[in-house]
ZAMARGU-4260 file (C-alpha; in steps of 0.2 Angstrom, whole numbers, plus 5000, padded with zeros to 4 digits):
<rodrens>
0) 4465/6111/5858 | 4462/6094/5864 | 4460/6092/5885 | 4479/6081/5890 | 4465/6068/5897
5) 4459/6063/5882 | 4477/6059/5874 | 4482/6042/5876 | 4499/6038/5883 | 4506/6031/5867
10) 4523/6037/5861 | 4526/6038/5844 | 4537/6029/5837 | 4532/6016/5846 | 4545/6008/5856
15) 4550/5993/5848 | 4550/5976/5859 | 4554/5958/5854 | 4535/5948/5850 | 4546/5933/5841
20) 4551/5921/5854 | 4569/5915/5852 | 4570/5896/5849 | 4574/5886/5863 | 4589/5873/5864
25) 4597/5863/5873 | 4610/5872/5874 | 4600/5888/5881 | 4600/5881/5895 | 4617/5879/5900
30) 4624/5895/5894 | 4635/5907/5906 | 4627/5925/5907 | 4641/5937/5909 | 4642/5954/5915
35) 4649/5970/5913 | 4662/5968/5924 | 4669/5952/5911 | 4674/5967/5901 | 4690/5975/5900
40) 4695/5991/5897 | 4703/5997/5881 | 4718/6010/5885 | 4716/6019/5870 | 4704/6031/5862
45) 4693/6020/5853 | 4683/6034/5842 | 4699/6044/5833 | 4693/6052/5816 | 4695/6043/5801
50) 4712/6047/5794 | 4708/6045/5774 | 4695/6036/5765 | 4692/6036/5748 | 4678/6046/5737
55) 4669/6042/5722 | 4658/6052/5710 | 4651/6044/5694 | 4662/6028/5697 | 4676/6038/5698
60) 4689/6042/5712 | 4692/6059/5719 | 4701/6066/5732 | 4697/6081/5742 | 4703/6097/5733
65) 4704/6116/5738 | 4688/6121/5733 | 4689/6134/5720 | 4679/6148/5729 | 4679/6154/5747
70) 4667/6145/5756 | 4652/6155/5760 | 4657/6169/5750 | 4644/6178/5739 | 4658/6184/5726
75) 4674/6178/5722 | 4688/6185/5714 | 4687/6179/5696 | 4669/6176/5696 | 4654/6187/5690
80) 4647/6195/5704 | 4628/6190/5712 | 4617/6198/5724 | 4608/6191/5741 | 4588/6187/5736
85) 4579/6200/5740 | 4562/6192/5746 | 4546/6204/5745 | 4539/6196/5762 | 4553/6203/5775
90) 4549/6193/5789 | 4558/6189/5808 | 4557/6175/5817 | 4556/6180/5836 | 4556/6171/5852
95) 4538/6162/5857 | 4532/6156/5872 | 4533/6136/5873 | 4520/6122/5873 | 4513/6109/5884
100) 4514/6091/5881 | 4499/6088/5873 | 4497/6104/5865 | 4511/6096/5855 | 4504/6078/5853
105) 4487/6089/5847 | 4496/6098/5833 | 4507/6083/5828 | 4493/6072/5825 | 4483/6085/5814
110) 4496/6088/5802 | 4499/6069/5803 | 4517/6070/5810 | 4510/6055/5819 | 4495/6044/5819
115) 4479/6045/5827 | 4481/6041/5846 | 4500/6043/5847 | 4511/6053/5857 | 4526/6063/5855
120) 4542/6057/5863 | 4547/6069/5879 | 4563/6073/5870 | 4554/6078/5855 | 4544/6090/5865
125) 4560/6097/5873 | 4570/6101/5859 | 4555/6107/5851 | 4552/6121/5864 | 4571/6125/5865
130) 4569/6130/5847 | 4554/6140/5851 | 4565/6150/5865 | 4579/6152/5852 | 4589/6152/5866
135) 4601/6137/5867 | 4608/6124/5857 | 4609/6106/5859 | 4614/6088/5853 | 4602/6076/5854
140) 4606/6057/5857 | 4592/6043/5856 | 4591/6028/5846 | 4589/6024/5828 | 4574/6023/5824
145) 4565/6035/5838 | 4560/6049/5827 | 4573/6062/5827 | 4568/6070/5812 | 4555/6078/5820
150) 4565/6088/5829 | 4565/6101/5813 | 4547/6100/5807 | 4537/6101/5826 | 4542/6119/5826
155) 4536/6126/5811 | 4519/6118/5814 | 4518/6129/5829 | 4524/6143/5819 | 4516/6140/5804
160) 4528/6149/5795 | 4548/6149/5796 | 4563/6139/5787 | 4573/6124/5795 | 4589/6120/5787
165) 4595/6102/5788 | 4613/6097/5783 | 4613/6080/5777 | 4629/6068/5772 | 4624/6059/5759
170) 4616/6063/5742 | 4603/6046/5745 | 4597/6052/5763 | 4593/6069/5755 | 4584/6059/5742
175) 4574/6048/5755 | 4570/6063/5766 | 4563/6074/5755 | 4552/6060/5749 | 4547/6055/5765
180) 4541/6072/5770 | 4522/6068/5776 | 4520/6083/5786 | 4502/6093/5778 | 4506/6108/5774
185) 4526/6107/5776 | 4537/6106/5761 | 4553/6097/5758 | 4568/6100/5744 | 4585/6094/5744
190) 4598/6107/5734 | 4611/6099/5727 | 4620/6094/5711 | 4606/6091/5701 | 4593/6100/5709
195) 4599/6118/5710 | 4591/6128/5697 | 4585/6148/5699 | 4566/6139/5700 | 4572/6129/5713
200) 4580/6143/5724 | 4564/6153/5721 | 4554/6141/5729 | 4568/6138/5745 | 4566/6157/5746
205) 4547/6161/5745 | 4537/6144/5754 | 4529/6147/5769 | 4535/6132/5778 | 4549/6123/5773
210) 4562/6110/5777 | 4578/6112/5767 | 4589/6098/5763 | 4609/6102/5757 | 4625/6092/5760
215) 4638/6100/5767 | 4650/6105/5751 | 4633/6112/5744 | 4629/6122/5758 | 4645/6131/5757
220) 4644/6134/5737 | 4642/6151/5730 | 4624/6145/5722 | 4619/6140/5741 | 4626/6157/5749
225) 4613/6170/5738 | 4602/6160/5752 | 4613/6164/5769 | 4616/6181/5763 | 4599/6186/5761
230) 4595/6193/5778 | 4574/6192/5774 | 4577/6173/5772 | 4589/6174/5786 | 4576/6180/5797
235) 4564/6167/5792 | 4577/6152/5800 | 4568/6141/5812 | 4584/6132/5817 | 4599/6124/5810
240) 4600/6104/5810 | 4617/6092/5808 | 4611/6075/5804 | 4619/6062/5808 | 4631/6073/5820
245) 4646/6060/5824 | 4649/6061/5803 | 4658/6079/5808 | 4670/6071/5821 | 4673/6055/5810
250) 4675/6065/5791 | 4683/6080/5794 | 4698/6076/5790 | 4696/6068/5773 | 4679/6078/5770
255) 4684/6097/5774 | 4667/6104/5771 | 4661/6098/5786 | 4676/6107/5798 | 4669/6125/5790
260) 4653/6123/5794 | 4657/6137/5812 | 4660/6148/5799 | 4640/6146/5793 | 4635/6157/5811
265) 4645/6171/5807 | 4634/6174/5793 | 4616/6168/5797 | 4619/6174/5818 | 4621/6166/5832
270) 4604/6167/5839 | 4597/6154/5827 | 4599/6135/5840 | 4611/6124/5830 | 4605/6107/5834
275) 4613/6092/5831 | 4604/6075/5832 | 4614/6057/5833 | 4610/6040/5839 | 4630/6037/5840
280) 4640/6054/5849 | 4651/6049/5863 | 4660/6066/5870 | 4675/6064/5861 | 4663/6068/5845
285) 4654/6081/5856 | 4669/6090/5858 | 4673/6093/5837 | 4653/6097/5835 | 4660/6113/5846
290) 4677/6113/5835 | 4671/6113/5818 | 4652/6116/5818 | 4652/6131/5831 | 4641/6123/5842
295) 4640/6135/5858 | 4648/6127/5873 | 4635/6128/5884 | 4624/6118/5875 | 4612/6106/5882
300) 4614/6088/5881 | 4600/6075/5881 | 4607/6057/5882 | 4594/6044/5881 | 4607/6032/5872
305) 4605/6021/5859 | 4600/6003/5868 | 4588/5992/5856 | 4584/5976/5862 | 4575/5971/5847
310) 4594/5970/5837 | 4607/5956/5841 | 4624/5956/5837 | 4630/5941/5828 | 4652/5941/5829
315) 4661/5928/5818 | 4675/5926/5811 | 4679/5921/5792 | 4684/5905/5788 | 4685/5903/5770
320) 4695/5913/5757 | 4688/5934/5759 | 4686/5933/5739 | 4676/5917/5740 | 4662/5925/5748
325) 4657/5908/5755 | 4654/5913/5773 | 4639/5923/5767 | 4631/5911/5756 | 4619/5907/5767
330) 4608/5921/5763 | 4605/5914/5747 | 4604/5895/5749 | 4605/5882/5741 | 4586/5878/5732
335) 4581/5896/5738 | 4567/5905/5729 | 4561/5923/5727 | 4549/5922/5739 | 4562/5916/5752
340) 4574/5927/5750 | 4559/5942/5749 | 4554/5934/5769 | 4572/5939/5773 | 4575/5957/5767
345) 4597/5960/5769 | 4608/5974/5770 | 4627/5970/5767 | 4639/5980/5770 | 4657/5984/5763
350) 4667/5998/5763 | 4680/5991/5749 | 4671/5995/5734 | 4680/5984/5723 | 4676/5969/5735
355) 4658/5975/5735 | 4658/5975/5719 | 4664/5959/5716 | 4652/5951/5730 | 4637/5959/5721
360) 4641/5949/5706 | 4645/5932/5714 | 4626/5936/5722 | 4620/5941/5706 | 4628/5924/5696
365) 4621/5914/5711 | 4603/5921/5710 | 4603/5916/5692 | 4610/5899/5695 | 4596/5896/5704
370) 4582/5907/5690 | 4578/5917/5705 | 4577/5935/5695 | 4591/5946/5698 | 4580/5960/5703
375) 4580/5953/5720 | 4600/5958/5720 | 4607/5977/5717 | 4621/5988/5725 | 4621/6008/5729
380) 4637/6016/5732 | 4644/6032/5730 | 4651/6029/5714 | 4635/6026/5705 | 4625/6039/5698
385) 4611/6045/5707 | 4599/6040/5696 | 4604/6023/5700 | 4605/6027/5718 | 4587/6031/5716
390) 4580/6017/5708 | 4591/6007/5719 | 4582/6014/5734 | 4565/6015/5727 | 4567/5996/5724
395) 4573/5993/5738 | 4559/6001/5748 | 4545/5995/5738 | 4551/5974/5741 | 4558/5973/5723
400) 4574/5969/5729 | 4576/5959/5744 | 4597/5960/5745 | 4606/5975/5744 | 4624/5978/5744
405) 4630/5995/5751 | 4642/6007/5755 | 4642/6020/5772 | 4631/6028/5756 | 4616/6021/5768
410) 4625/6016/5785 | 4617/6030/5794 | 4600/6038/5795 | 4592/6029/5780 | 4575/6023/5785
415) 4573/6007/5778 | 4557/5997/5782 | 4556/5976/5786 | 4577/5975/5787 | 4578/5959/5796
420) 4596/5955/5794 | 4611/5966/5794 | 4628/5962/5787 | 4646/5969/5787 | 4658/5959/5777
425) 4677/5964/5784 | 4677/5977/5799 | 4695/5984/5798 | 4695/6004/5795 | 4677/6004/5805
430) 4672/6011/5819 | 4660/6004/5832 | 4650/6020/5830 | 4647/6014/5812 | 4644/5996/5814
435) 4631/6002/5828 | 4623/6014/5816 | 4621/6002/5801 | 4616/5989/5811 | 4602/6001/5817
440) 4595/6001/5799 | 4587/5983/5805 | 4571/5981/5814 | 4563/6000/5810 | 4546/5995/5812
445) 4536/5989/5829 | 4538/5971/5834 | 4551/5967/5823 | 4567/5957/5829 | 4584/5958/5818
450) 4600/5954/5821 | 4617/5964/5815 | 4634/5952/5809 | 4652/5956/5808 | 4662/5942/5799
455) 4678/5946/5805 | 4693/5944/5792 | 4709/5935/5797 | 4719/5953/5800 | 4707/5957/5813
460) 4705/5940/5824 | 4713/5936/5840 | 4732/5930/5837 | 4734/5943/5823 | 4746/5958/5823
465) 4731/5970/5829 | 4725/5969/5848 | 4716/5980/5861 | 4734/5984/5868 | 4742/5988/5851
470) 4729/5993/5839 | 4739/6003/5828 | 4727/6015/5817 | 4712/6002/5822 | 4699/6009/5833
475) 4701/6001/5850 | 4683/5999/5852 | 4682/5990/5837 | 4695/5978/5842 | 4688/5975/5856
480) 4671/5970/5849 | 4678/5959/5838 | 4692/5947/5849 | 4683/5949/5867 | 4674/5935/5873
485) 4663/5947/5881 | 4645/5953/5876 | 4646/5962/5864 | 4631/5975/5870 | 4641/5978/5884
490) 4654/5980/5874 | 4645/5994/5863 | 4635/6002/5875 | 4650/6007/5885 | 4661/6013/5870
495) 4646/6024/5866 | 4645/6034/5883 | 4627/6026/5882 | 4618/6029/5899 | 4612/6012/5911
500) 4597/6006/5904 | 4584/5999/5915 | 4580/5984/5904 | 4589/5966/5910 | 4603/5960/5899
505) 4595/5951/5888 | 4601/5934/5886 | 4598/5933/5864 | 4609/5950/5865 | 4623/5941/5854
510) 4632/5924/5847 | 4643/5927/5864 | 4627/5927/5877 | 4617/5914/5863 | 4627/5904/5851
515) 4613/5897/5847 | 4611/5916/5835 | 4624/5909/5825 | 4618/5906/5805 | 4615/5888/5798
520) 4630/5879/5790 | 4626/5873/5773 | 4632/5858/5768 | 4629/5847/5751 | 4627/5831/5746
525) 4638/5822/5734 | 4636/5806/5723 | 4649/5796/5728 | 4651/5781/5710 | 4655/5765/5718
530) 4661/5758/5700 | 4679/5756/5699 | 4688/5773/5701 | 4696/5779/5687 | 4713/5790/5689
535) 4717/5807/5679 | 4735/5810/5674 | 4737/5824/5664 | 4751/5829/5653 | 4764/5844/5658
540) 4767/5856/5646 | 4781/5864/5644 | 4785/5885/5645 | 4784/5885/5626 | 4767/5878/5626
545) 4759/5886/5640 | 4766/5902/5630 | 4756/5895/5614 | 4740/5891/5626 | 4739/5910/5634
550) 4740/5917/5615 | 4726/5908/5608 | 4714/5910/5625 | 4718/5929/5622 | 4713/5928/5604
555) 4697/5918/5610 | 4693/5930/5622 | 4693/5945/5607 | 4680/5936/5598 | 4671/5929/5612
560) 4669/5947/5616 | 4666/5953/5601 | 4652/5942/5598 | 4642/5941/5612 | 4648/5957/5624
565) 4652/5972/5614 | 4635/5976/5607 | 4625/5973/5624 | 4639/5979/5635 | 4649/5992/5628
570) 4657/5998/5644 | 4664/5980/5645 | 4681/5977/5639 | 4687/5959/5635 | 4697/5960/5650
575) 4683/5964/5661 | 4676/5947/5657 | 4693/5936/5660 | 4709/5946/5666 | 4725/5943/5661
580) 4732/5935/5676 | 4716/5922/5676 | 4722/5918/5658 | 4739/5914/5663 | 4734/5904/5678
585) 4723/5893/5668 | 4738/5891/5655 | 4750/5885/5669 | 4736/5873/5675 | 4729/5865/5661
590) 4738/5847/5668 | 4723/5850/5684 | 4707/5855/5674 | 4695/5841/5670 | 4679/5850/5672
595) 4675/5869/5672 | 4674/5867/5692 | 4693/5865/5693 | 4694/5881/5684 | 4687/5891/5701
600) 4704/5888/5712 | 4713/5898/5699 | 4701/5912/5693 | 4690/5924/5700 | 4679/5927/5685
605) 4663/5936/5690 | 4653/5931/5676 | 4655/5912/5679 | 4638/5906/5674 | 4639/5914/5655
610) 4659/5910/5653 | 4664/5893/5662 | 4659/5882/5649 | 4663/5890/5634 | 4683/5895/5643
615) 4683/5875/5646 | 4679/5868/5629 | 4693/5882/5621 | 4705/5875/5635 | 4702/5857/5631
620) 4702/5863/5609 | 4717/5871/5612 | 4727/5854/5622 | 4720/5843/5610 | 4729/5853/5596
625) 4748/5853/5606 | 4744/5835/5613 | 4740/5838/5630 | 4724/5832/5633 | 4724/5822/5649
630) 4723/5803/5650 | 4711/5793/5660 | 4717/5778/5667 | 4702/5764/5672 | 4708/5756/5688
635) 4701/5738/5682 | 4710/5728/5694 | 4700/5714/5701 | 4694/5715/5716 | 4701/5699/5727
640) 4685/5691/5737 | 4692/5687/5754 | 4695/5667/5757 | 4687/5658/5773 | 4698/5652/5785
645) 4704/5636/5786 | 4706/5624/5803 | 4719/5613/5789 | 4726/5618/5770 | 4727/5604/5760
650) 4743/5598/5754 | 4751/5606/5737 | 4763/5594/5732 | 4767/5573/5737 | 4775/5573/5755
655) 4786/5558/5761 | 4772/5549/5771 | 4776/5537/5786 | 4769/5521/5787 | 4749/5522/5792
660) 4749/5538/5786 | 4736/5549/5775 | 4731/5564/5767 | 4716/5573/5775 | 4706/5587/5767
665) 4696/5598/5777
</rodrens>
């Protein structure tokens, strides 16, 4: 072993600190720092479960079922019975005596759990002992980004043998953490759909150390339970790990797996430390982990909090149409290139799918309006396969995509490297837990500086029917955030049951503390003619002729289809590229088109690039054929040059003149 006095104090990872300094205004100077005590309190529970929320598989919805089995049964009725493995290496795992600090930090850094000349966090070292013992359990809380996941490969490098066993939520952190594994001599795998084959149980059942991934409806299958049932792979568990912990207090209700997971230590033991790591686990939260995941209730708790100061919080509300996606366009500008969007990698947030969706392709459609290759835009959400989901991360990871749309897919535990800018378009339904977790996905590496938006739709503002005193099925908290004038890091911190920190409030902490955080406006310039101004009138049609116009645009959208989608795009239908109710519209408006830009106010085609002009020509074809192509009127009116005053106006007609009298002229 290495002496402690040669270990330099180094903790790994580092902690991150701001090294870009903020630009400095005028207007700095004159803002009002508040203070906690600006804050009100909210009189409700601001962190209640999620009631319902919508599933997808394959782009496909679901809802939660009665699963067809009994959960963590070996043999159902109905089913062909299955034995337990029987592994050939009957092995125990049994209490061992702890180590020292750097003992730790020594055997980290030679298995390349951490760099050369870095130290383990003191938590770290903590929870890794306790698992040693075999004697407690615990939950964890410390920030995004610190290295939790540690917490289940330390102690099988001090055994060098044993079995840690890590529930995960999402199918795409499985994926990432599996990959990530850089641990020498530590092996990863993550069970799960398609990854569950007799080769791959074998090799959960016989490596010597081990870190096994499985979500929680996995874990409780009867593929997943030959595992639990085996009692020589039962004695080789190490420990029992919930990432992500605040997802069983927030998903039980709609996702049931995660409220039978108590049921998982009545068949593996009670002896084996259940630890439950979280950046976002407030007691309210800590209270189900003892409900639903059997969490003994004499757990220890170690609260360091989840304060970054390297993240501000950007609040703003909407202030053009939610479809129009105009209050994000900034992070695609006007004139922007590959390279500029790359400087400025963006995760945007959404939890309505469909609007996701939609926001990806009005991205996309701009990109390309622009030639800046559309490999710079993708989207990952639950109801893509997962071989998109991982491409999409690859991508993602490696700089190919510099914007990328998501779901709560990658809100939480995802570590994404370079995020400089996280975004969450519309907040109702969302927690403050989850708005502080995916904001954590920014600034993962050390002295990077990113800031975390909410753009806050008109449901949710101040004046609305939703409020700190009557939130309805909002969360308080959330509320709150979003309406108070107060910072906002107070704000968070205190809805967290996060513990002081000794830093100073930072004055960049958000828009509130620092408007000057607030995004760029963009604005554009327009040639304004100066020749005579010409004036549109355009012809009304009557009913039977706007009946005539939406028949023949659905007969040109056939072969408009048929011609240039079908082939390329079979799972496009004709009324994917131009609904029904877009048609219509256009066929009641064609008095107000002159251009395909007048089209935008009644349409919302995704595919604007490839279809406005060809949808305009048709539109103009078909008035020209019933006579109602608009007529321009050219305003040629002369325009009068303005006469000179004069002291006298000269006489127009003979006047009676007295005698000695005469006409002047000036």
């Amino acid at each position: 072993m290495v002496h402690p006095d040669s270990i330099p104090t180094v903790n790994w990872p580092p902690p991150r600190i701001h090294t870009v300094t903020p630009a400095q205004t005028p207007l700095r100077r004159n803002i009002h720092r508040r203070e906690p005590s600006d804050t009100f309190e909210s009189p409700s529970n601001p962190l209640a479960p999620t009631k319902h929320k919508k599933q997808h598989r394959n782009g496909y919805e679901q809802s939660p079922q009665t699963p067809s089995f009994l959960p963590f049964s070996l043999n159902n009725p109905g089913a062909p019975r299955q034995r337990a493995f029987d592994l050939s290496k009957q092995t125990r795992l049994e209490p061992v005596p702890t180590l020292d600090p750097w003992e730790w930090n020594s055997l980290a850094q030679k298995s390349h759990a951490i760099p050369a000349g870095g130290t383990l966090h003191s938590y770290q070292v903590q929870i890794a002992n306790l698992v040693l013992r075999r004697q407690n359990d615990a939950i964890v809380i410390a920030a995004t980004g610190s290295g939790k996941s540690l917490s289940w490969t330390l102690p099988l490098l001090a055994r060098k043998e044993g079995i840690s066993l890590v529930v995960t939520p999402y199918t795409s952190l499985g994926l990432d953490a599996e990959e990530s594994n850089s641990c020498d001599g530590i092996t990863s795998i993550f069970i799960y759909s398609e990854q569950n084959t007799m080769e791959d149980f074998e090799k959960v059942a016989t490596v010597e150390m081990l870190v096994v991934y499985v979500c929680p409806e996995m874990l409780e299958s009867p593929s997943f339970a030959r595992l639990l049932h085996s009692k020589s792979w039962q004695g080789r568990l190490s420990g029992i790990y919930i990432d992500e912990a605040h997802l069983v207090h927030q998903t039980h209700v709609w996702r049931p797996s995660y409220s039978r997971i108590y049921q998982l230590r009545n068949i593996v033991g009670h002896n084996i430390p259940l630890i439950c790591p979280s950046a976002t686990c407030p007691e309210l939260y800590r209270t189900s982990l003892v409900t639903y995941a059997g969490l003994h209730s004499d757990y220890i708790l170690i609260n360091l909090g989840n304060f970054r100061p390297e993240l501000s919080t950007i609040i703003l509300p909407m202030e053009h149409d939610i479809s129009s996606f105009l209050d994000i366009a900034f992070i695609i500008p006007l004139g922007a290139r590959e390279s500029d969007l790359a400087k400025n990698p963006t995760l945007v947030f959404c939890d309505d799918l469909e609007l996701l969706t939609d926001m990806f392709w009005w991205a996309f459609s701009r990109a390309a309006s622009m030639q800046i290759p559309t490999r710079a835009i993708d989207i990952i959400h639950s109801g893509l396969s997962a071989r998109h989901q991982e491409l999409c991360l690859q991508d993602f990871h490696d700089g190919v995509t510099s914007i990328l749309f998501g779901s709560s897919k990658i809100s939480a535990g995802m570590n994404f490297k370079g995020v400089l800018r996280v975004i969450q378009y519309k907040c109702r339904g969302l927690k403050i837990t989850d708005f502080d977790q995916r904001r954590g996905r920014g600034a993962r590496r050390k002295g990077e500086s990113a800031v975390g938006m909410i753009f806050v739709e008109p449901s949710m503002q101040r004046g609305s029917d939703v409020s700190v005193e009557n939130p309805g099925d909002e969360d308080p908290g959330m509320v709150e955030l979003v309406q108070s004038n107060s910072c906002a890091e107070v704000i968070i911190q205190r809805c967290l049951d996060n513990p002081p920190h000794s830093r100073h409030h930072e004055l960049d902490c958000c828009n509130r503390c620092d408007p000057a955080l607030r995004p760029g406006r963009e604005y554009r310039w327009v040639e304004v003619d100066a020749a005579p101004a010409t004036v549109s009138s355009g012809i009304k049609s009557t009913e039977l002729q706007r009946e005539t116009i939406f028949k023949k645009l659905v007969v040109w959208r056939l072969e408009h289809w048929r011609t240039y989608w079908k082939q390329n795009w079979p799972s496009y239908g004709p009324k994917s590229l131009i609904s029904d109710t877009d048609l219509e519209a256009l066929s009641t408006h064609t008095s107000k088109i002159f251009s395909p830009e007048d089209m935008c106010q009644y349409t919302h085609i995704l595919h604007w690039t490839a279809l406005s002009t060809p949808l305009f020509d048709t539109i103009q074809e078909i008035c020209g054929e019933l006579n109602l192509l608009p007529k321009v009127v050219v305003d040629n009116t002369p325009v009068e040059e303005p006469q000179r005053k004069r002291r006298k106006t000269a006489a127009t007609k003979p006047e009676v003149l007295q005698n000695g009298e005469m006409v002047i002229d000036f």
